[in-house]
ZADO-1210 file (C-alpha; in nm, 4 decimals, padded with zeros to 6 digits):
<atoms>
<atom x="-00.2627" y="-01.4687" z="-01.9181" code="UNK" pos="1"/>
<atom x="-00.3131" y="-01.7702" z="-01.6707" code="UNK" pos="2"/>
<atom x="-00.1408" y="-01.8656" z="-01.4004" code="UNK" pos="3"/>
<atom x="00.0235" y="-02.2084" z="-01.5960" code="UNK" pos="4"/>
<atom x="00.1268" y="-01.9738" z="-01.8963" code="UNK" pos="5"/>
<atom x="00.3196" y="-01.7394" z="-01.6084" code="UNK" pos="6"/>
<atom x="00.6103" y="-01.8972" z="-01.5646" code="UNK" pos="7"/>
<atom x="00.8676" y="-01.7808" z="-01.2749" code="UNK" pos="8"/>
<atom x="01.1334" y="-01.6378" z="-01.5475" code="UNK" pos="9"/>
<atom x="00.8860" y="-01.4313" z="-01.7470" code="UNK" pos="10"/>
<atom x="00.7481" y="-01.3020" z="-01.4117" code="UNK" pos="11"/>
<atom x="01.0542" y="-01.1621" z="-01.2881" code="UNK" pos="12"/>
<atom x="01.1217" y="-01.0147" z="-01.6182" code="UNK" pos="13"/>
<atom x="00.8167" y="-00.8058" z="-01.6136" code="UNK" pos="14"/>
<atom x="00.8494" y="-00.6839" z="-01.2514" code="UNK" pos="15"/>
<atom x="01.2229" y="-00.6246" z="-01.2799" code="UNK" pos="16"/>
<atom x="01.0853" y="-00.3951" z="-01.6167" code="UNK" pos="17"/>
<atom x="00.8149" y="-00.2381" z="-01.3994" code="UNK" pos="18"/>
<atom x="01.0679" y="-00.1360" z="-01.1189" code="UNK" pos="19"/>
<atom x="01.3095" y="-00.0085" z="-01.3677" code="UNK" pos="20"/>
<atom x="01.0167" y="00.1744" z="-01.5008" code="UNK" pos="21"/>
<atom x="00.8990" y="00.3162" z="-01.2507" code="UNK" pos="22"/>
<atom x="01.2064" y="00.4536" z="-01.1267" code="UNK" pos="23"/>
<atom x="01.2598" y="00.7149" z="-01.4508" code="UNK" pos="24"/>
<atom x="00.9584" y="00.8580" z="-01.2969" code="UNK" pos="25"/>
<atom x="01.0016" y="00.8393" z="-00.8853" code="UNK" pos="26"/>
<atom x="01.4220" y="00.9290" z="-00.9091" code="UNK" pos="27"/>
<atom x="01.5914" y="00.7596" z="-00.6154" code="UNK" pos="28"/>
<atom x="01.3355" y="00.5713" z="-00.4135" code="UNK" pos="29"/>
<atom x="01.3805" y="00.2218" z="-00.5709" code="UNK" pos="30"/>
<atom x="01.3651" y="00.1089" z="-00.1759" code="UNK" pos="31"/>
<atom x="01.0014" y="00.2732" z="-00.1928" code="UNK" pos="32"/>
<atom x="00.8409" y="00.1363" z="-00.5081" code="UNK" pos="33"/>
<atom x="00.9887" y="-00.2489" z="-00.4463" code="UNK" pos="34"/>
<atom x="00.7468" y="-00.1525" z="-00.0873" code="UNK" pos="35"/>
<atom x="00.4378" y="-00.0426" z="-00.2990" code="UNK" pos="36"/>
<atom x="00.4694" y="-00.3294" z="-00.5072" code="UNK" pos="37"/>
<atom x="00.5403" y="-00.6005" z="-00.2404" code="UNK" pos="38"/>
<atom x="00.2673" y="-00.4307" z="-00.0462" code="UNK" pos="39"/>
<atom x="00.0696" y="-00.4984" z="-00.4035" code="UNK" pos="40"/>
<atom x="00.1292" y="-00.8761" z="-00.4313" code="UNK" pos="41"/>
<atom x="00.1391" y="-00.9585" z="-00.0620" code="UNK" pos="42"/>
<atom x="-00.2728" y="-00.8594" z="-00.0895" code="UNK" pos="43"/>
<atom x="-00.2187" y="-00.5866" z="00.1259" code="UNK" pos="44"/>
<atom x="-00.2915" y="-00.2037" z="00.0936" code="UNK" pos="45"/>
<atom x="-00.0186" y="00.0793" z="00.1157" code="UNK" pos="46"/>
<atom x="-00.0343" y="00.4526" z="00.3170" code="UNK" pos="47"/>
<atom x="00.1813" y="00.7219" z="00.1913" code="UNK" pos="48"/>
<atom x="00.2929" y="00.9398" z="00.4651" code="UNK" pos="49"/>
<atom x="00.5095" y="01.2435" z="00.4125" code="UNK" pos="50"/>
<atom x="00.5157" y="01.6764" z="00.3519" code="UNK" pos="51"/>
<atom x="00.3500" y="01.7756" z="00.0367" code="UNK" pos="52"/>
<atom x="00.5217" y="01.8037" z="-00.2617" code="UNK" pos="53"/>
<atom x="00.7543" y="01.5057" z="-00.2264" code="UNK" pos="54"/>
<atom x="00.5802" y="01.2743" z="-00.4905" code="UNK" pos="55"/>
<atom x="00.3285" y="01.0741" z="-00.2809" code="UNK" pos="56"/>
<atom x="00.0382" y="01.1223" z="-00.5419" code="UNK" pos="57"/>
<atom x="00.2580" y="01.1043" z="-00.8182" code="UNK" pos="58"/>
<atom x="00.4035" y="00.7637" z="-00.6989" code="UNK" pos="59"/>
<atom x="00.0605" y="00.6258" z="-00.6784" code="UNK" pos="60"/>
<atom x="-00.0096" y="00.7395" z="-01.0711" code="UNK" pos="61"/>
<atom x="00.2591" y="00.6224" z="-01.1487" code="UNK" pos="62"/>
<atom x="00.2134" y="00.2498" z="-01.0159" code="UNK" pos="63"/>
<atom x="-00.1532" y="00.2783" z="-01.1461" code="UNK" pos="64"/>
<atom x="-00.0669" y="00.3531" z="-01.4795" code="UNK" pos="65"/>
<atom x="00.1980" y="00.0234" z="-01.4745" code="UNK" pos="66"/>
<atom x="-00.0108" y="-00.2284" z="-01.3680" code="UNK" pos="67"/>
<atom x="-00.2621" y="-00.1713" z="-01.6105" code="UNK" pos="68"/>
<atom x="-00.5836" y="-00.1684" z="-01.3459" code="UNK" pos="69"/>
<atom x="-00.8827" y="00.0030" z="-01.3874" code="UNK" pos="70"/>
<atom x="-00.8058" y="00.3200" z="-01.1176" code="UNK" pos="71"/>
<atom x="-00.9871" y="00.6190" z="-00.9899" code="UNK" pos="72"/>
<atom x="-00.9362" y="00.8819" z="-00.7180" code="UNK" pos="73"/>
<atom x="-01.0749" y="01.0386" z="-00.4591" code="UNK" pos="74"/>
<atom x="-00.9961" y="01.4086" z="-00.3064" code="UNK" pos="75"/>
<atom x="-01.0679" y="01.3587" z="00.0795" code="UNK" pos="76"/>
<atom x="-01.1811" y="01.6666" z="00.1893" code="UNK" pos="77"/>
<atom x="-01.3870" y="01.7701" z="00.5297" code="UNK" pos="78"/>
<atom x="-01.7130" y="01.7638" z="00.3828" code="UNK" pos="79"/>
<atom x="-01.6977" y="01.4373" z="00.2057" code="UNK" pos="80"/>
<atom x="-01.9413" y="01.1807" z="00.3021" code="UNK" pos="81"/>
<atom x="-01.9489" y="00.7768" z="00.3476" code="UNK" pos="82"/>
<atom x="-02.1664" y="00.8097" z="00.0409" code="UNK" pos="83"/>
<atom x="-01.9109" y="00.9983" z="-00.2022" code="UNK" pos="84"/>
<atom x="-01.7119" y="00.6801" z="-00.1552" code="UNK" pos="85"/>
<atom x="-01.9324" y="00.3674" z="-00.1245" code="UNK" pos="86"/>
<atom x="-02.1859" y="00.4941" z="-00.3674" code="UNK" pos="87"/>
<atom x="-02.5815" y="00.5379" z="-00.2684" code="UNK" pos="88"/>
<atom x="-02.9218" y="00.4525" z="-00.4129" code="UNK" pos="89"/>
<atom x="-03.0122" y="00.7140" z="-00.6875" code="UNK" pos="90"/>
<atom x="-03.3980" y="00.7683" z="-00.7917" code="UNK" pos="91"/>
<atom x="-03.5131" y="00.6821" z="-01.0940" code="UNK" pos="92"/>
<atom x="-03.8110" y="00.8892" z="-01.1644" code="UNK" pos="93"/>
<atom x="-03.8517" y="00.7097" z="-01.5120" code="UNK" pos="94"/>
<atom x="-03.8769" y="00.3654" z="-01.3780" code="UNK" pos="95"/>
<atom x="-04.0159" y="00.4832" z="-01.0503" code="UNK" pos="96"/>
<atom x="-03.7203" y="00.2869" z="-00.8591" code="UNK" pos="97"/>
<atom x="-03.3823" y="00.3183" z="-00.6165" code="UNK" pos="98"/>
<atom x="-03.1277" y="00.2347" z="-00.8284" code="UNK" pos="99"/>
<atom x="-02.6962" y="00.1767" z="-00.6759" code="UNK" pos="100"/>
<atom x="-02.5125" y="00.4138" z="-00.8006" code="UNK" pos="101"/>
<atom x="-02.1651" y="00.2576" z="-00.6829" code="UNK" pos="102"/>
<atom x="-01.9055" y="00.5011" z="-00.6068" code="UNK" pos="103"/>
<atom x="-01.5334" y="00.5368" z="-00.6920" code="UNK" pos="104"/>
<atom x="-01.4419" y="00.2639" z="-00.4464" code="UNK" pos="105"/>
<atom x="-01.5540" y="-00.0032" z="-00.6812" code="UNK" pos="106"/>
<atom x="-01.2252" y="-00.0103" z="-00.9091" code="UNK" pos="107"/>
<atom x="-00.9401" y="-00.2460" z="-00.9024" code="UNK" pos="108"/>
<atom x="-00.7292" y="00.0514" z="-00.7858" code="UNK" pos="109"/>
<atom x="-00.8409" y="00.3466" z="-00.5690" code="UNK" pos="110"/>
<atom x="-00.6060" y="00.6537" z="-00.4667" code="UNK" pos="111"/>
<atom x="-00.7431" y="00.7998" z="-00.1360" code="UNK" pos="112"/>
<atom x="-00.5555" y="01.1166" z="-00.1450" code="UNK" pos="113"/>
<atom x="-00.5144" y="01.2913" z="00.1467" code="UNK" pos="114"/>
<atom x="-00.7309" y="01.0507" z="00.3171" code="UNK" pos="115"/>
<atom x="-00.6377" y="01.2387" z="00.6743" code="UNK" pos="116"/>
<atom x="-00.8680" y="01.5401" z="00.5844" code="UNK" pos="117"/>
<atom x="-01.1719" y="01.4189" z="00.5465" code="UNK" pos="118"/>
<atom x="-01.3292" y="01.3310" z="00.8974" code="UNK" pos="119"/>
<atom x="-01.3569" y="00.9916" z="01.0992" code="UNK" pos="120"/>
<atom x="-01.6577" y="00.9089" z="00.9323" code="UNK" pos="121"/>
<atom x="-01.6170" y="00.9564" z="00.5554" code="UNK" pos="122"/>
<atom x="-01.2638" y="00.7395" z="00.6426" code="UNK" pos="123"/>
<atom x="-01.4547" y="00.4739" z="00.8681" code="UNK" pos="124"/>
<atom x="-01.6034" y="00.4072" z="00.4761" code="UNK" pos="125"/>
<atom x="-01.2952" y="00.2511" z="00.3724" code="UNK" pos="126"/>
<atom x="-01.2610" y="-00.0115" z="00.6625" code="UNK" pos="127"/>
<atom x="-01.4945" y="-00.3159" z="00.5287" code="UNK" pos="128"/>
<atom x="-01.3738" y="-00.2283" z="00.1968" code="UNK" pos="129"/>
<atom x="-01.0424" y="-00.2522" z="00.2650" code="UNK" pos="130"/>
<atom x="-01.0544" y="-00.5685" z="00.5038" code="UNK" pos="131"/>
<atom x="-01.3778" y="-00.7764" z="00.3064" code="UNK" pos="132"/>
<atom x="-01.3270" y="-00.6702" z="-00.0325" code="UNK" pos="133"/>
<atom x="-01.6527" y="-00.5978" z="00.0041" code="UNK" pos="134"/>
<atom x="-01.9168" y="-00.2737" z="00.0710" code="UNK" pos="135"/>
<atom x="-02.2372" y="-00.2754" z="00.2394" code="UNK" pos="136"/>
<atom x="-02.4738" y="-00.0144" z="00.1657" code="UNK" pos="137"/>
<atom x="-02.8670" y="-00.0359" z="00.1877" code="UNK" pos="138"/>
<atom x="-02.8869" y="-00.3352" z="00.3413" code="UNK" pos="139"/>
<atom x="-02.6657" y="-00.5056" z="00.0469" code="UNK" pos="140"/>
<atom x="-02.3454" y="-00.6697" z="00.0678" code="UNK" pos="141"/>
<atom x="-02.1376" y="-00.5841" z="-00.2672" code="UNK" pos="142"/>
<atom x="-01.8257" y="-00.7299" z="-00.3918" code="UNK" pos="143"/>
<atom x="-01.4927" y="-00.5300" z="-00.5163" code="UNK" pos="144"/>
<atom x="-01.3210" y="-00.5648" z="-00.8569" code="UNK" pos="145"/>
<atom x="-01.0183" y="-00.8186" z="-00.7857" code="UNK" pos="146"/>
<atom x="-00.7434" y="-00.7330" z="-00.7297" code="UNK" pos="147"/>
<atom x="-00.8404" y="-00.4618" z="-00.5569" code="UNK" pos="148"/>
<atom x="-00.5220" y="-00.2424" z="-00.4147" code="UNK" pos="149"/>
<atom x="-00.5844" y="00.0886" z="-00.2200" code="UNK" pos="150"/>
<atom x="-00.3422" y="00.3593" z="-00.2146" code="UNK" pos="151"/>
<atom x="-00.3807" y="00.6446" z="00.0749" code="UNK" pos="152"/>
<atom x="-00.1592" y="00.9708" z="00.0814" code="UNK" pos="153"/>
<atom x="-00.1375" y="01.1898" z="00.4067" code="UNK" pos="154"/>
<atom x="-00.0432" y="01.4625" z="00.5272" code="UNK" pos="155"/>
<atom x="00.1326" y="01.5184" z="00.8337" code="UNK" pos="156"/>
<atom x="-00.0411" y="01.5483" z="01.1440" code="UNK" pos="157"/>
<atom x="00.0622" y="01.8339" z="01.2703" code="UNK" pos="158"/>
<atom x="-00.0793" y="02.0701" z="00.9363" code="UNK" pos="159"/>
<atom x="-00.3568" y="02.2540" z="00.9521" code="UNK" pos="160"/>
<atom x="-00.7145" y="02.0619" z="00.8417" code="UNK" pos="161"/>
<atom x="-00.6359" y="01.7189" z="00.9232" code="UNK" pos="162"/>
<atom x="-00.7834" y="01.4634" z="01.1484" code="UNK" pos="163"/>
<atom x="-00.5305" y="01.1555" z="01.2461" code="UNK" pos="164"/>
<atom x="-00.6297" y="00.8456" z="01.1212" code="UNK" pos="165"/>
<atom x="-00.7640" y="00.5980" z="01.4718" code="UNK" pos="166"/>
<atom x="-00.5634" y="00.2352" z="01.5238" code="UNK" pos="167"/>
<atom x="-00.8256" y="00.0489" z="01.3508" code="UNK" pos="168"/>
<atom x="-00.7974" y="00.2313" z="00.9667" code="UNK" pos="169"/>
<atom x="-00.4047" y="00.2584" z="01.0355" code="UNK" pos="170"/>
<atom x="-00.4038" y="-00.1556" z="01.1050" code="UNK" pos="171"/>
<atom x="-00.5742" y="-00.1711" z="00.7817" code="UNK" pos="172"/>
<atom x="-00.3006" y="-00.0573" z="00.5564" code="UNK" pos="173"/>
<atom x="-00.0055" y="-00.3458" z="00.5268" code="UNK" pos="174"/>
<atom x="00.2849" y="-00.0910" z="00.4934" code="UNK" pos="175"/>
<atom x="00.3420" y="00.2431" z="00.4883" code="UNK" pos="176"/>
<atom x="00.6494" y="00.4135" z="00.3279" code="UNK" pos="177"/>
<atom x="00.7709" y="00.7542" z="00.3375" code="UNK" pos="178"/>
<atom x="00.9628" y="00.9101" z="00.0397" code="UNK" pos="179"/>
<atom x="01.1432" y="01.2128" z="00.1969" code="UNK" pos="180"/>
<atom x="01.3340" y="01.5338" z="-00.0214" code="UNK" pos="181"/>
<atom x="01.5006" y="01.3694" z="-00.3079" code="UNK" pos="182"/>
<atom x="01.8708" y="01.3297" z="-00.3315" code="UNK" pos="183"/>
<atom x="02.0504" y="01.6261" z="-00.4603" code="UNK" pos="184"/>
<atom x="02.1410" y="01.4447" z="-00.7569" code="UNK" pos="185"/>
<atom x="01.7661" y="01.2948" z="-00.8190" code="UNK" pos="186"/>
<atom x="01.6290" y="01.6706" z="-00.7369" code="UNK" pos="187"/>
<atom x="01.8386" y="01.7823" z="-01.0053" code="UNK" pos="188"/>
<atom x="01.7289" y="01.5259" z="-01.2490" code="UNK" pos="189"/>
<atom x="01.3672" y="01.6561" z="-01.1433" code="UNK" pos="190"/>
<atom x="01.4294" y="02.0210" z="-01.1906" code="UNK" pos="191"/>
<atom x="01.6147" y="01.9634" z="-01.5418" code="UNK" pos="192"/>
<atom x="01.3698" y="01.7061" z="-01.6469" code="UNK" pos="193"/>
<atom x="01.0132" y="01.7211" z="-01.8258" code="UNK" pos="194"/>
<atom x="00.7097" y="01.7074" z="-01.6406" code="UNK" pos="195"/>
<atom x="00.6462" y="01.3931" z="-01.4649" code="UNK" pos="196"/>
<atom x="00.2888" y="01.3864" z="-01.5296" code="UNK" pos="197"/>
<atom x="00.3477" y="01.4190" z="-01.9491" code="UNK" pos="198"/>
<atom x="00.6429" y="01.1159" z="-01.8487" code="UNK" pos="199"/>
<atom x="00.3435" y="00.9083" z="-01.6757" code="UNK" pos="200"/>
<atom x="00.1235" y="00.9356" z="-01.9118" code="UNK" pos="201"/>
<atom x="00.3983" y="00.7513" z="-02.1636" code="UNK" pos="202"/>
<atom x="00.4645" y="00.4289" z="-01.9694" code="UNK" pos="203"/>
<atom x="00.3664" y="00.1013" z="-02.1044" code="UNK" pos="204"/>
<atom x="00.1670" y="-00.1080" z="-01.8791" code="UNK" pos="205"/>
<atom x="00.3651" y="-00.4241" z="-01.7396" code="UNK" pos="206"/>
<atom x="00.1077" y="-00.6141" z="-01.5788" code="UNK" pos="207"/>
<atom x="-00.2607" y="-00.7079" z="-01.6125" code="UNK" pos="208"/>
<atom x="-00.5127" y="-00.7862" z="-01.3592" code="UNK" pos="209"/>
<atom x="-00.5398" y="-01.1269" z="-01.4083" code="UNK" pos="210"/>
<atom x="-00.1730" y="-01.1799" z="-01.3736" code="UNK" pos="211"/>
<atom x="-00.1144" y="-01.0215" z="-01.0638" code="UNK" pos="212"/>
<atom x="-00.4059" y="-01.2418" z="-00.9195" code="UNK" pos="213"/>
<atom x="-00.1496" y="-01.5150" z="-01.0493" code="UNK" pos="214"/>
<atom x="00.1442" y="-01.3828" z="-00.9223" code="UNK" pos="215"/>
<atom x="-00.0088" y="-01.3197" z="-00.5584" code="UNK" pos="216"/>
<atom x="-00.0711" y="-01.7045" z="-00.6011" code="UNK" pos="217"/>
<atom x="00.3046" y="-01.7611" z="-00.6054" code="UNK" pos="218"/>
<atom x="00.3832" y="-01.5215" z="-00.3535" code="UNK" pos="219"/>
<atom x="00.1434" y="-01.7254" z="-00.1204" code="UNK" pos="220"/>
<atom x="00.3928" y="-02.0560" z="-00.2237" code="UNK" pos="221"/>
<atom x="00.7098" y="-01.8892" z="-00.1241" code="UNK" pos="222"/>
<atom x="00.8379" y="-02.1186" z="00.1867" code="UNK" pos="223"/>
<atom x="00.8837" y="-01.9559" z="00.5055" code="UNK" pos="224"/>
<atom x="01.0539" y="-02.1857" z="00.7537" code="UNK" pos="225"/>
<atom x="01.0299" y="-02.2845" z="01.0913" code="UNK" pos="226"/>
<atom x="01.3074" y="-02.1170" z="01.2443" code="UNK" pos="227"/>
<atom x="01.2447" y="-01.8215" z="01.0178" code="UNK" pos="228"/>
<atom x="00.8773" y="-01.8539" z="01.1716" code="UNK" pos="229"/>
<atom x="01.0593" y="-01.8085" z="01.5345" code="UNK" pos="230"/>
<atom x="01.2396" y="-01.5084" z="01.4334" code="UNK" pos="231"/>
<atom x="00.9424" y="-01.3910" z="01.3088" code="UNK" pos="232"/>
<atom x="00.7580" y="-01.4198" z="01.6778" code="UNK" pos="233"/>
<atom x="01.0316" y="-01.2958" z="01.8228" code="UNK" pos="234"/>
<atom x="01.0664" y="-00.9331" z="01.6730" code="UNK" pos="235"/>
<atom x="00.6139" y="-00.9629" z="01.7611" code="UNK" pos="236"/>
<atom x="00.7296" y="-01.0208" z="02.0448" code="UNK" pos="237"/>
<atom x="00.9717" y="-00.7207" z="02.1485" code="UNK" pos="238"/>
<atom x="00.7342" y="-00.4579" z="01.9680" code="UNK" pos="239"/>
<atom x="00.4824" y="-00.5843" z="02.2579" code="UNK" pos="240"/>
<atom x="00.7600" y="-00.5434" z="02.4919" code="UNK" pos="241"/>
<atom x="00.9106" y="-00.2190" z="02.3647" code="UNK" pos="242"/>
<atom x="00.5607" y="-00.0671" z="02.3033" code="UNK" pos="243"/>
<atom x="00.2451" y="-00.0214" z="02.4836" code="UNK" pos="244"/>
<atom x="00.0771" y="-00.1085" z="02.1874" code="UNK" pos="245"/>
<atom x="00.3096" y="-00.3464" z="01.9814" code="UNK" pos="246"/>
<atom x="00.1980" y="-00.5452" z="01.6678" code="UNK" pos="247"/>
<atom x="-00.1557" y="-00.7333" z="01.6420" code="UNK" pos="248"/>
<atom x="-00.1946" y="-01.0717" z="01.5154" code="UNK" pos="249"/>
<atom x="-00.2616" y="-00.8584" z="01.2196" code="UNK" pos="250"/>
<atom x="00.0345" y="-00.6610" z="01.2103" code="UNK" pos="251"/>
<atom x="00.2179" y="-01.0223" z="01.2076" code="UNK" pos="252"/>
<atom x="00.0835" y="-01.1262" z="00.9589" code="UNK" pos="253"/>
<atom x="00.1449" y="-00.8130" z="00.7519" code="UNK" pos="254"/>
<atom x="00.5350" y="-00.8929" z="00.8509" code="UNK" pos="255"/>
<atom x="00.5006" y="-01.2351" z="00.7226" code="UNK" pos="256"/>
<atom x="00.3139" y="-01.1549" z="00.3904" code="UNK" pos="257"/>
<atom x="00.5458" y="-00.8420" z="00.3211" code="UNK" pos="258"/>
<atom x="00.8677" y="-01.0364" z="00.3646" code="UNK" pos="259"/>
<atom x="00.7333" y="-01.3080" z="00.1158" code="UNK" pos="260"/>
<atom x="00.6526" y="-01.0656" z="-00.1319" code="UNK" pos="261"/>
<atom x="01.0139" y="-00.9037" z="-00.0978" code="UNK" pos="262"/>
<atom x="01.1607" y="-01.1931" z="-00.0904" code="UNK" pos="263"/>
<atom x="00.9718" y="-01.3194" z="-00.4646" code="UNK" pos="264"/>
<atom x="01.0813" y="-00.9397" z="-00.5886" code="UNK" pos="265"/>
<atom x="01.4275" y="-01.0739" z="-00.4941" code="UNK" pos="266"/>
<atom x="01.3492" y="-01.3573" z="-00.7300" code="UNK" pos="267"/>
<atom x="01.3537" y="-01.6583" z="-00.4477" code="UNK" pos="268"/>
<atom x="01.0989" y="-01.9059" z="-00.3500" code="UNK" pos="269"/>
<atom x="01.2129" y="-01.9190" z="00.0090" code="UNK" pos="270"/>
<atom x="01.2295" y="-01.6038" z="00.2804" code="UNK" pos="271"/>
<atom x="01.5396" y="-01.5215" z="00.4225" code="UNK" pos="272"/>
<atom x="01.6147" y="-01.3147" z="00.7783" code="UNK" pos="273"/>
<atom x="01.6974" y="-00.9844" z="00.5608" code="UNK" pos="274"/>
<atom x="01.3510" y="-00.9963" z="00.3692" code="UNK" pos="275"/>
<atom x="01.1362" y="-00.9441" z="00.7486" code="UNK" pos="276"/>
<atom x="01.4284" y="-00.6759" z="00.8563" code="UNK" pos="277"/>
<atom x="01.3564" y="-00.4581" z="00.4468" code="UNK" pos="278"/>
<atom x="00.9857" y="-00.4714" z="00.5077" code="UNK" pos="279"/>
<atom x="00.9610" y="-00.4405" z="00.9225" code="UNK" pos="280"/>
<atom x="01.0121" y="-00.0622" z="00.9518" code="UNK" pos="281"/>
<atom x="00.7244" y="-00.0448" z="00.6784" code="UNK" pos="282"/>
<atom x="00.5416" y="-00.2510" z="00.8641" code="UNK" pos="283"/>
<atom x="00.5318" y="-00.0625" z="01.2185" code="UNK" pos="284"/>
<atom x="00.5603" y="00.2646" z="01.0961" code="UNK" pos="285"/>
<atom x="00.2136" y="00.3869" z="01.1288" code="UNK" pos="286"/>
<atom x="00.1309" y="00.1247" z="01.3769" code="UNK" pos="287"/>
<atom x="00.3601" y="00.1725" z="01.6508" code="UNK" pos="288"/>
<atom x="00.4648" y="00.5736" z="01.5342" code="UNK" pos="289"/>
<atom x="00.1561" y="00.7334" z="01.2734" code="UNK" pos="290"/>
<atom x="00.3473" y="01.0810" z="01.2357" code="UNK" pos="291"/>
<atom x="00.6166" y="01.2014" z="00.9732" code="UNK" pos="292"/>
<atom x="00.8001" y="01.4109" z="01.2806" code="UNK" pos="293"/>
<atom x="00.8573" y="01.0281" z="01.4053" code="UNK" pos="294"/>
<atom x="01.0113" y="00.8402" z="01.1440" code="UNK" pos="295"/>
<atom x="01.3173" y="00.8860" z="01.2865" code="UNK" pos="296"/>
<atom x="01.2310" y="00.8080" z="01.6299" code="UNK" pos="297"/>
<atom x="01.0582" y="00.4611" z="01.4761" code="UNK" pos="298"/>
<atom x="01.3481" y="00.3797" z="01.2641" code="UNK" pos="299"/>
<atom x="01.5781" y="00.3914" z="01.5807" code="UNK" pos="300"/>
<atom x="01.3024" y="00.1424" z="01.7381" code="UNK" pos="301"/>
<atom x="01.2974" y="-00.0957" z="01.4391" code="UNK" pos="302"/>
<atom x="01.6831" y="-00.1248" z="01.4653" code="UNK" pos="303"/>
<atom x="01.6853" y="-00.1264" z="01.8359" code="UNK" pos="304"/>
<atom x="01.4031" y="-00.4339" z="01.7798" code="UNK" pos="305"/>
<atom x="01.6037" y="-00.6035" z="01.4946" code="UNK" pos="306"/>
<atom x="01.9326" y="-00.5478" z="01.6502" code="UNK" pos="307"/>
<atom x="01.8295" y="-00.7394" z="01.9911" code="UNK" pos="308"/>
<atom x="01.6674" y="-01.0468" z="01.8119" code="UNK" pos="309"/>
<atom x="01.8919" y="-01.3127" z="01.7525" code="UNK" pos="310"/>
<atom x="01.9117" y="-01.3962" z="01.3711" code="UNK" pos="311"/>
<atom x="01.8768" y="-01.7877" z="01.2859" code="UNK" pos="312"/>
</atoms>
């Protein structure tokens, strides 16, 4: 469906579906799927961060299997190599050539699951993928499906087999969004309930590729103004005060996208104050604080940050 045929109304309609969707499956965290799926339309790629057990993975399925994108996973594991991911040059003994072989990471959606066990290297395989759309391998420069969205799960820091994740992969994710236990209410729902993969494997699809390429189009036209733009600089600002290591240029811009994409989910075409304070804790939680044994710690800073910037 094009762009022209898309209209506004009909957009909304299928997101609000997806969210409500989505939600049968993931009980409770409505907060955490509108994230993964501003983090989706913003262009931007989303980190998982929490115990096991908690739904991380099953979140990710469950996105995958509403947007309608081709998707494939990948186990990170200590011995997996650059290779595993990218893809490599295979012999062909019949036509006496190299032939690419690309790996899982060309798909429109890619679950890096556990991506903190598998070692700096086999990650490092992710970065020009994730910031180019693009791979290099064998002195070739290959292009990604479009869209192409990249979901990571980890593990916290502190368990036994994983290696932490250095600035430069953490800067590449947009947000990151932990789910935490479940609600007593929404862990009883779980525990009466069927099995969430059988309930996954029943949703409808709500989106297509090509129309989230369209709708990323109108997130890019929601208006941002200029005082909003000062605000903006201002909370940069105080994480570079409040921090050693406060938000990049990129990390801004993460803010800005995010909050645009919140604010279209909120069905406006202009950004308010409240859409950068929803996405900001996302948005400096493995940037400024990368371990689960911190969230509260960086949610204290995020309101300490928000609370001591003037809203216009």
């Amino acid at each position: 469906m094009t762009e022209m045929r898309l209209d506004h109304l009909s957009v909304h309609k299928l997101l609000d579906n997806m969210v409500k969707q989505a939600g049968t499956i993931i009980l409770g965290k409505e907060s955490q799927i509108k994230l993964a799926l501003s983090c989706l339309l913003a262009g931007g790629h989303l980190l998982i961060e929490d115990l096991p057990g908690v739904g991380k993975t099953t979140l990710a399925r469950t996105l995958a299997q509403l947007l309608g994108l081709e998707f494939k996973r990948v186990q990170f594991t200590s011995d997996l190599l650059p290779a595993d991911i990218i893809g490599a040059s295979v012999y062909n003994k019949n036509s006496g050539e190299f032939r690419f072989q690309p790996g899982p990471v060309f798909t429109q959606m890619l679950l890096a699951d556990e991506i903190n066990r598998a070692t700096p290297k086999a990650q490092s395989a992710l970065l020009e993928a994730m910031e180019e759309n693009q791979v290099s391998a064998d002195g070739e420069t290959r292009n990604l499906p479009q869209p192409f969205y990249v979901i990571a799960t980890q593990n916290p820091t502190h368990h036994v087999g994983v290696f932490q994740l250095p600035e430069s992969q953490l800067d590449r994710f947009m947000l990151c969004v932990s789910l935490g236990y479940p609600s007593h209410e929404a862990e009883r729902g779980i525990l009466q309930g069927e099995d969430r993969r059988a309930l996954i494997s029943r949703l409808s699809s709500t989106l297509t590729a090509e129309q989230i390429l369209s709708i990323r189009n109108m997130v890019q036209r929601v208006k941002f103004s200029e005082p909003l733009l000062d605000y903006l600089q201002n909370i940069i600002t105080r994480t570079r005060e409040q921090n050693n290591a406060g938000l990049s240029p990129r990390g801004a811009l993460a803010l800005l996208h995010a909050a645009k994409a919140w604010a279209f989910l909120d069905n406006r075409d202009y950004t308010l104050p409240e859409d950068i304070q929803a996405v900001f804790p996302s948005v400096i939680f493995h940037r400024l604080g990368t371990q689960s044994e911190q969230q509260d710690s960086v949610t204290e800073l995020a309101d300490k940050i928000l609370q001591s910037v003037p809203v216009p």
